[in-house]
N, C-alpha and C positions, 0 to 999 in steps of 0.2 A: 475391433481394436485398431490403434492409427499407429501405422509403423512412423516412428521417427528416429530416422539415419542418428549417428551418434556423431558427436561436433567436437572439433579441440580447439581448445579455446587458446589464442594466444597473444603473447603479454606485448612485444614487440610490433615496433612499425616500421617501412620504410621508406627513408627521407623524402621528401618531395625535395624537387630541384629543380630551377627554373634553367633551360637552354638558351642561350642566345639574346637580342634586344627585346625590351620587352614589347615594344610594335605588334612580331609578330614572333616572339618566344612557342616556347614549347614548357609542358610539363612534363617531368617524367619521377614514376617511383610512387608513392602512398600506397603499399599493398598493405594489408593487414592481415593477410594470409598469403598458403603456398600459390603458387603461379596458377590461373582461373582455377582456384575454389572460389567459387563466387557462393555456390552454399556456406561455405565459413567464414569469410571475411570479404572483402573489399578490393577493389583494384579502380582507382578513381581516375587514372589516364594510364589507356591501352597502351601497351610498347609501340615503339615509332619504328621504323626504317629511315635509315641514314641511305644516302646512294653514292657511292664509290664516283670518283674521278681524279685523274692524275694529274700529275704538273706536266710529263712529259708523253710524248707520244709513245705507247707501251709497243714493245716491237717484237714479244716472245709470247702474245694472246692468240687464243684459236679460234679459228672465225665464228663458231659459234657464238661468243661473246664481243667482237670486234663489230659484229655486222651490227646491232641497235644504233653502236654509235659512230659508224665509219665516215658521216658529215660534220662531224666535229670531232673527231678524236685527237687533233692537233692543236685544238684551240680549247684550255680546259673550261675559261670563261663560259663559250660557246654550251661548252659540254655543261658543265654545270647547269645555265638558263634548261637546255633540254632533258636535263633528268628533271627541273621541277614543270616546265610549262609542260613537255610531251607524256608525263609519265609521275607524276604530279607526286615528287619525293617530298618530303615533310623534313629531310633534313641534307646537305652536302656534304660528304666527307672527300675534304680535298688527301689524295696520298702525295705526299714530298720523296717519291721513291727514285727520283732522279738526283738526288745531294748526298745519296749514299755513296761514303767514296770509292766501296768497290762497284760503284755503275759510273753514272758519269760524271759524278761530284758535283756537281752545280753549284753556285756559291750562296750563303747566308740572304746574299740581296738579289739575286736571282728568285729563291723562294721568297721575300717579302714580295715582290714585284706580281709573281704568279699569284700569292693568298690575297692580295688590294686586287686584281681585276675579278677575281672568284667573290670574293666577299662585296664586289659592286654590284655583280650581274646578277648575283639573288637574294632576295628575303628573307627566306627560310635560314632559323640555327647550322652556325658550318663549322664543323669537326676540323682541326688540320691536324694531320699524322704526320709526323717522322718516318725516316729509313729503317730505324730501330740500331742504326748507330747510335751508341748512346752520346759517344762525342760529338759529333756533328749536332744530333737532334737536342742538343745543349745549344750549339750555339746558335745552330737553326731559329729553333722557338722563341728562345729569347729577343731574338731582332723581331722576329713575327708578332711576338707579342707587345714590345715596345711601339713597332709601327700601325700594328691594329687595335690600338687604345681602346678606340671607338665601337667596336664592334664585336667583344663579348662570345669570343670563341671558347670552344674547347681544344685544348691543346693534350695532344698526347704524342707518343706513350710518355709519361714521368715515371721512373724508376729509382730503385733507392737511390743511387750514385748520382740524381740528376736531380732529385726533388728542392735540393736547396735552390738554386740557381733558380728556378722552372717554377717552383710555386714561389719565391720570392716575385718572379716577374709576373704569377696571377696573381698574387695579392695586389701588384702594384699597379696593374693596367685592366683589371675586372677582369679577368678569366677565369676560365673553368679548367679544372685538373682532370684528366684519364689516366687514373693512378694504375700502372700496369706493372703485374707481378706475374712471375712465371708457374704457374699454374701450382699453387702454392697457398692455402686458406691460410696460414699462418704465416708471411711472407704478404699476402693480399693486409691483414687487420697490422701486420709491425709497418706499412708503408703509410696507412690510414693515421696511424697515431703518430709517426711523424711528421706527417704535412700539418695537423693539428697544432701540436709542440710549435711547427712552424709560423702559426698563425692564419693557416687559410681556410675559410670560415667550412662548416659544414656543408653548406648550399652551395658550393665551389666544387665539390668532388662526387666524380663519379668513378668508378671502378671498371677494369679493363683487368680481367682473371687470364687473360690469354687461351684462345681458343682452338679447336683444329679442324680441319671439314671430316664430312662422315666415315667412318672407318678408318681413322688415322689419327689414336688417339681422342676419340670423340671420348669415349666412353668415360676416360680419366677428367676430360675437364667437366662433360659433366658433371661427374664426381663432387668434384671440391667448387662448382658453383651451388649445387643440391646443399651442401654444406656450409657453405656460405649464408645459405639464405634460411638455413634450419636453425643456426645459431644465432642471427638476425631475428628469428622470429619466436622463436620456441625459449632462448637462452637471454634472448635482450639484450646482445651482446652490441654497445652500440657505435664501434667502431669497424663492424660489417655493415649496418642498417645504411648502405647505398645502393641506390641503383648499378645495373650492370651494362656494361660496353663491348658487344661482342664482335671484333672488327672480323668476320668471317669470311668474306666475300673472295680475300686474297689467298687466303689457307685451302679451299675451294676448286680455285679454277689455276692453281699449280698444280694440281696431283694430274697422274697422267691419265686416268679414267675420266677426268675431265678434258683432255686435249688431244687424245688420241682420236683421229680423224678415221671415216667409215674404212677406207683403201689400208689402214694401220691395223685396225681393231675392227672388223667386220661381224665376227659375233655379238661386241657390246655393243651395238644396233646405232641409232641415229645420232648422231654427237650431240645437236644441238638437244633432244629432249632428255637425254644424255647426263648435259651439264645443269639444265634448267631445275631438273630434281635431284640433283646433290647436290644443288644449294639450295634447293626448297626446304629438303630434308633437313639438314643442317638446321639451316633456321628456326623449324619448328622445334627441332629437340632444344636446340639452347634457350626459345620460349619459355619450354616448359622446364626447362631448369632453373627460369629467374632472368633471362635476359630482359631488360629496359628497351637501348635502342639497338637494336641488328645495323650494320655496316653492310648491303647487299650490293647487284652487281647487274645482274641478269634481270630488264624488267617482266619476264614470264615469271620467273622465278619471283619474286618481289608480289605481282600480282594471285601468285597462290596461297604463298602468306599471309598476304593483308586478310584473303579468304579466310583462312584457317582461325586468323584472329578475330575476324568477325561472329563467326561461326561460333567461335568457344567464350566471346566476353556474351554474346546473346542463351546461352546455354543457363 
């Protein structure tokens, strides 16, 4: 007798969205199942990894993390070309964490300045994030997005209080939205039918559920990403059916298990492998909760993943 595994069959899909120009765009998202059932359904482009870089030179990182990119850490342009040429990122996520006004405030045209030389020096789909001031990252974006017409970013975070402004200026200059809700399924699907209402087409939005690194909080966003994608899939519910955005990298390598140096913390052993596997870890769990594209940091880290993901779409 042929055992044959028992299958759920389901009614929903999600969205396919194209990233960036189409040259050398990205897809992301058409699962038709939970995250690698590849026995039940479908996953037609593997999640991507996004690579972290900043506008400013970050001054409170732990060498752990500083040392990949201590020849360019000054210059994000720089830094950008070598997260894709050295270490061959498939996506840039530039952070604007220097316009936050409690750092150093930088102004509106300071960040267009830094997003035109990022957005010159590489090919690859390029994410720009906000301080997560929602005021500033209002006025932020909208210059950034009026100045980089041409080039089909995604912009985040957008939040309720910001969506009008923020998707008026995708709808108007081709951008993509990272609709980011605070860790909140029903707060995630009321920000989706807004931007909708708004007019910013479906293939424009991606979703950003807000994340935390390993043991801090993980367990909860898991939670309502699992949820997310059960109601997406099982419920057809199709103002969840988007891809996911999990800017993780930063939530990561602030915690002090991540920064605590051997002479600080001598029993939690070598900093640097350390750090490399809480964000590996990280990563894989919000895989397998439905993450699309990871925001990472550390390329050891980065390279265990792409593993894991090879690993389990070849399964």
């Amino acid at each position: 007798m042929v055992f044959e595994a028992p299958k759920i069959s389901y009614n929903g899909v999600i969205k396919e969205i194209p990233l960036g120009k189409d040259a050398n765009g990205i897809t992301v998202g058409g699962e038709t199942s939970y995250p690698f059932y590849l026995f039940e359904g479908n996953m037609p482009h593997p999640p991507v990894i996004a690579m972290d870089v900043y506008d400013a030179t970050p001054d409170d990182w732990p060498q752990a993390i500083v040392e990949p990119f201590a020849d360019v850490i000054s210059d994000p342009a720089a830094w950008a070309r070598k997260c894709v040429s050295a270490y061959g990122a498939e996506m840039v996520a530039l952070q604007l964490a220097s316009t936050d006004p409690n750092a150093q405030n930088t102004s509106a045209e300071e960040a267009v300045e830094v997003t035109k030389k990022v957005a010159a020096a590489v090919e690859v789909p390029l994410i720009v994030w906000g301080s997560g001031n929602m005021e500033k990252d209002t006025e932020v974006l909208k210059m950034v997005a009026e100045a980089c017409a041409e080039e089909s970013l995604i912009l985040g975070p957008v939040e309720e209080d910001s969506h009008k402004a923020l998707g008026a200026a995708a709808i108007a200059y081709q951008h993509t939205i990272g609709a980011s809700s605070p860790i909140d399924i029903n707060l995630a699907k009321q920000l989706n039918i807004l931007l909708g209402n708004l007019g910013v087409p479906d293939e424009r939005i991606i979703v950003d559920p807000t994340v935390a690194g390993l043991g801090y909080g993980l367990e909860y966003c898991y939670s309502v990403m699992e949820r997310d994608r059960m109601a997406a899939l099982t419920q057809e519910d199709e103002r969840l059916q988007f891809p996911v955005v999990c800017n993780l990298a930063k939530e990561v390598w602030k915690v002090k298990e991540a920064r605590l140096s051997m002479e600080e913390a001598p029993l939690l052993g070598d900093p640097l492998k350390r750090g490399v596997l809480l964000e590996a870890m990280t990563a894989l769990l919000l895989l397998l909760a439905g993450g699309d594209v990871l925001i990472m940091r550390h390329p050891e880290a980065i390279q265990l993943v792409r593993g894991f993901v090879r690993d389990l779409m070849a399964s």
